[in-house]
Structure formats: structure tokens, C-alpha cells
C-alpha positions in Angstrom: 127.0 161.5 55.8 128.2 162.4 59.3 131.3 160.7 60.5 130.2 158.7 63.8 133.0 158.5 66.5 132.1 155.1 67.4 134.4 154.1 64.8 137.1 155.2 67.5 135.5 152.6 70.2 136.9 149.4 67.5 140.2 150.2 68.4 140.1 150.3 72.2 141.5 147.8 74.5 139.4 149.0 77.6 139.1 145.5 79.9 141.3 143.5 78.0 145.1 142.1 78.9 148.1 141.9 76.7 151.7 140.8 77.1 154.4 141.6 74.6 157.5 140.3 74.4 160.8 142.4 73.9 158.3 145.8 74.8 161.8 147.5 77.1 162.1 149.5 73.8 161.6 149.6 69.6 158.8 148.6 68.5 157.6 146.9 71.5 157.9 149.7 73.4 156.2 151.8 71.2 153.3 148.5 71.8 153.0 148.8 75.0 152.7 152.6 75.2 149.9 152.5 72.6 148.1 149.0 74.1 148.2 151.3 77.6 146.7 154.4 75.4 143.9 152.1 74.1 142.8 151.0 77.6 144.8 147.5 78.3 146.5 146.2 80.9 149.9 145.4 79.9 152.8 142.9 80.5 155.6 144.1 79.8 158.5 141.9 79.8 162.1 142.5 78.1 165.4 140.9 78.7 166.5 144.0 80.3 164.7 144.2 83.0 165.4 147.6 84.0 163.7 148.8 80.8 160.7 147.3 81.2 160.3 148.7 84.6 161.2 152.1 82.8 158.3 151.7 80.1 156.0 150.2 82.8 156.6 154.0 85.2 156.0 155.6 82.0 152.2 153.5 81.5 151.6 153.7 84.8 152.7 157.9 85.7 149.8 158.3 82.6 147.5 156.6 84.1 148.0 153.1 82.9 148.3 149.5 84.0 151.3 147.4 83.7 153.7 145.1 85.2 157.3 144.4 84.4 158.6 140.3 83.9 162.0 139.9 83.1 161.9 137.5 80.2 164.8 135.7 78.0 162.5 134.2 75.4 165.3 131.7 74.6 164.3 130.3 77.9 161.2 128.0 77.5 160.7 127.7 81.2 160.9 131.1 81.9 158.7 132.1 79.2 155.9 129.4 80.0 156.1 130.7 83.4 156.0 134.3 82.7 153.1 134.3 80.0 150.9 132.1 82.8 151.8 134.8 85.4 150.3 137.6 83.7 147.1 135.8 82.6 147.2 135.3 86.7 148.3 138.7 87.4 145.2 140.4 85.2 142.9 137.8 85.5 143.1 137.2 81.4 144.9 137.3 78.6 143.3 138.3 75.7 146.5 139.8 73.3 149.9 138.2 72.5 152.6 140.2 71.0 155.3 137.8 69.9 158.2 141.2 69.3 161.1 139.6 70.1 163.7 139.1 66.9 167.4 137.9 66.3 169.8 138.1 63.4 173.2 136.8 62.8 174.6 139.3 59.7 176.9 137.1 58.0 178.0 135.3 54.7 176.1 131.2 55.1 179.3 129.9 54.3 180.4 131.9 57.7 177.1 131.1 59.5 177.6 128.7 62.7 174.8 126.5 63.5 174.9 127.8 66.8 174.2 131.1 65.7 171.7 129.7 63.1 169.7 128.2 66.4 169.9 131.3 68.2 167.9 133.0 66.0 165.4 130.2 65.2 165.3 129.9 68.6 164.4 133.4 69.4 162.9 134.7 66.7 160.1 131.5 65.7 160.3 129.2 68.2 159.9 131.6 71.4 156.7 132.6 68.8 155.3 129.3 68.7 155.9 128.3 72.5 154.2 131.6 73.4 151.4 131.2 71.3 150.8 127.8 72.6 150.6 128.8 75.9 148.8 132.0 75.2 146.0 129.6 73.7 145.3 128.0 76.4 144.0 131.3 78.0 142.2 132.1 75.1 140.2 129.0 74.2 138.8 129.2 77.3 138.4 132.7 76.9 136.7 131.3 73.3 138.4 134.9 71.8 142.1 136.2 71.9 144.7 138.1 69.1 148.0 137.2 69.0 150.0 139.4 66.7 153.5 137.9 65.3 156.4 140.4 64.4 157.9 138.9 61.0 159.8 141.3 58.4 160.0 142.1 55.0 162.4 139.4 54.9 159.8 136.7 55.6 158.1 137.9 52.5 161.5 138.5 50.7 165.0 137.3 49.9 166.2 140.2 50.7 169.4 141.0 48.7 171.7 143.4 50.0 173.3 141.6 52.0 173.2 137.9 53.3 171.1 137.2 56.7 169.9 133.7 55.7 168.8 132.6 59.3 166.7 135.9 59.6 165.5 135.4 56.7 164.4 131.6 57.3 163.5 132.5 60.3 160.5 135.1 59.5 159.2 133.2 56.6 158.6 130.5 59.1 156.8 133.2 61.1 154.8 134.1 58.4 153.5 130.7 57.7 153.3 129.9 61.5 150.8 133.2 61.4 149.0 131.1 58.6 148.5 127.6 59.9 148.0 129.3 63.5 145.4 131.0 62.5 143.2 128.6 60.9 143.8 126.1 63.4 142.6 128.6 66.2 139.7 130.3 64.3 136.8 128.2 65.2 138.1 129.3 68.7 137.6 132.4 68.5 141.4 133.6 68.3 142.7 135.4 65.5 146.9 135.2 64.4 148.4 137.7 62.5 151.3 139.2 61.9 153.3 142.4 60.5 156.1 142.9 58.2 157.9 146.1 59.0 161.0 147.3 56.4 164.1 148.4 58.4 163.7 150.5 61.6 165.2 152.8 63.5 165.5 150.6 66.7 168.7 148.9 68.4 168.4 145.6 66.1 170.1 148.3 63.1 172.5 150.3 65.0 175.4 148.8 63.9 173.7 148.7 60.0 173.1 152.0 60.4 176.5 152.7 61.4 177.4 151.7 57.2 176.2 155.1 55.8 176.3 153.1 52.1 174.0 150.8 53.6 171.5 153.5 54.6 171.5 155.5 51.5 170.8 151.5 49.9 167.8 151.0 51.7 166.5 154.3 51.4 166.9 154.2 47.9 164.9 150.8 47.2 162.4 151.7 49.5 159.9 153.9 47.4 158.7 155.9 50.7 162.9 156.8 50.8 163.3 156.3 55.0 163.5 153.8 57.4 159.9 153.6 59.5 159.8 154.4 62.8 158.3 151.9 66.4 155.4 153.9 66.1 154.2 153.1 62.6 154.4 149.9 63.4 152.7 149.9 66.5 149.8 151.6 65.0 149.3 148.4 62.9 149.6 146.1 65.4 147.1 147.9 67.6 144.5 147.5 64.7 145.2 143.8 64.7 145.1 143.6 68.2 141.4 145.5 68.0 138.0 145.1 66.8 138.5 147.1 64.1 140.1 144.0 62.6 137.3 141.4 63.4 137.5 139.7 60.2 141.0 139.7 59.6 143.0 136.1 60.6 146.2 134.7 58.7 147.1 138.4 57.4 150.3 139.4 57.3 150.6 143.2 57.1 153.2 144.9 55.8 154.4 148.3 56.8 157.3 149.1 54.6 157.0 151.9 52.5 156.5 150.5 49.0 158.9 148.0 49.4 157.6 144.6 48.8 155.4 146.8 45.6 158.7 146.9 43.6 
């Protein structure tokens, strides 16, 4: 049977807007490239706000669109603010990337509550507060994706070494993916979310710096590496796209084998 390239058309973005959170670099950076690729318009908003003006000139000198927002998540206001801006900016918003992650490497006994918020604070509630106002787009839209970045963790306890706030922190992301999704479906948004192993990315430099660690990792992971932004990009794209029309509450993980062992 011959292999039709409409196929290909399911995982454009052509008309459609996205904004992703944490996109300067890593995995959302690799997001936005491939978003811009696929035919969206893209927010790209990052802490830093120097890189996201750096991955925006690289959208934009291919041919893209995209506008930079500096964005703490942390900051309700700001985030509120920024996620109504760009459905203002393009007119719609059709994809949310909740990227953005935190960890606080310690032993619990060691682990402040400060810190403990920090994360929660960044890495689930930043997801929830964006997704809420990303809704609000999309229900009148009546259709939307939003795409949460969890971990292996979320689906895990982990083991090598303790990172219990992480750890809370994207199982709660998981489930929010979950109740999310079936709230939102009659809607006509879809919630998912990914579960990527270790990366190479900023959040592990200083892991990686532990050479024991790495050789760890690698060795309970049956694929033997650490994945790279782009692998998981390429799954979040397909989440974002028609090509996953039926899929709502999934969590996907991309993590070389290692949630099969």
C-alpha cells in the first residue's frame, strides 16, 4: 500500500499559537525550535531573558514567528500577565508547554521547607496556574493542548539518591495531567504530559559533574545514555498535534527502558 504524506500534515502547527515556559534552552528550547518548524507562532518566555531573545533570532532568522516574555514562573502575577499577553499578541492560544522544573538535591532530613516550596512552587503550581489561565483561551477556542513536563520521577521513587520534593513534585504533575484532562475534555482541550529520564540540559550539570553518578544512570537505564532536548521535544510535538487526537490524560515517557525494569 503506498505511504500517503498526508500523514506528515497531523503534525503541523501551521495557524496555531503556543507559549512554553522555561523555552531560553533544554528541552524547551529544543520546543520552541521544533513548534516554529511545525508552523506555530511561539512565545517564548524564560527567566533569562536574554535567552529567549536568543532562541526567538534563531525562529525568526529561519523564517519563524516568535516573541520573547521574560517570565519567573514563581511569580503568579507575572505569569497570569504574560500567558494573557501572548494569547493577545497572536490573537490565540491554542498550545501550553508547562517546561519549567526545580529540584533541591538533598537528604529530607536536610530538606528546608523553604526549599520544599520552591519547587512545588515552580515545578506544579506554576503548572496548574498556567493551565488555568491557558483554559480560558481555549474553552472559548472549544480546542487547545497543553502539554505538562513531569519525570520519571513522577512515575518513580527514584533511588539513587534522595530528591523527595522533586519527586512529590512530579507525581503531582502527573495526576494534575489526569484530573486536568478529564475535566477539560468535553471542552475540547486535551492535557498530557511526558516523562523524560535524565538529560543533558543545565538542571544536571552539577549531577553530571559526579562521574559515579553518570556511569549509575547509564547503567540502569537499558538504552545506556542520558536522552537528549530533542527527543523529548519530538514527543511533545506529537502531543501538541493532531496526530494525537485521541490521546488525553497520557503521560509519555521518553526514557530509554527505564520505567520497563
Amino acid at each position: 500500500m503506498p505511504f500517503s504524506p498526508s500523514i506528515f500534515d497531523a503534525f503541523r502547527l501551521d495557524g496555531q499559537a503556543a507559549l512554553i515556559t522555561g523555552s531560553g534552552a533544554g528541552i524547551g528550547r529544543a520546543t520552541a525550535l521544533a513548534f516554529a518548524e511545525a508552523g506555530a507562532a511561539v512565545a517564548v518566555t524564560d527567566v533569562d531573558e536574554a535567552a529567549a531573545h536568543s532562541v526567538v533570532a534563531e525562529i525568526t532568522g529561519a523564517g519563524g514567528v516568535a516573541k520573547a516574555y521574560p517570565l519567573d514562573v514563581a511569580d503568579e502575577a507575572a505569569l497570569v500577565r504574560t500567558i494573557h499577553a501572548a494569547a493577545d499578541t497572536f490573537g490565540r492560544l491554542d498550545v501550553l508547554v508547562n517546561n519549567v522544573g526545580a529540584t533541591k538535591r538533598v537528604p529530607t532530613v536536610e530538606l528546608e521547607t523553604a526549599d520544599w516550596r520552591r519547587v512545588l512552587d515552580v515545578s506544579l503550581t506554576s503548572a496548574m496556574i498556567g493551565s488555568r489561565e491557558a483554559a480560558k483561551h481555549m474553552l472559548r477556542q472549544g480546542s487547545g493542548s497543553i502539554i505538562n513536563v513531569a519525570s520519571i520521577m513522577g512515575l518513580s521513587g527514584g533511588g539513587l539518591y534522595p530528591n523527595a520534593s522533586y519527586h512529590a513534585s512530579k507525581g503531582a504533575l502527573v495526576n494534575l495531567t489526569r484530573a486536568l484532562a478529564a475535566e477539560w475534555a468535553s471542552g475540547g482541550i486535551r492535557v498530557n504530559a511526558v516523562a523524560p529520564t535524565f538529560l543533558h540540559t543545565k538542571l544536571t550539570e552539577k549531577l553530571r559533574e559526579d562521574k559515579a553518578m553518570v556511569a549509575a544512570i547509564e547503567a540502569r537505564t537499558p538504552m545506556g545514555r542520558f536522552a537528549e532536548p530533542e527527543e523529548v521535544s519530538a514527543g511533545i510535538l506529537y502531543l501538541a498535534s493532531r496526530a494525537a487526537a485521541m490521546v488525553t490524560g497520557h503521560t509519555l515517557a521518553i526514557d530509554g527502558g527505564w520505567l520497563a525494569i
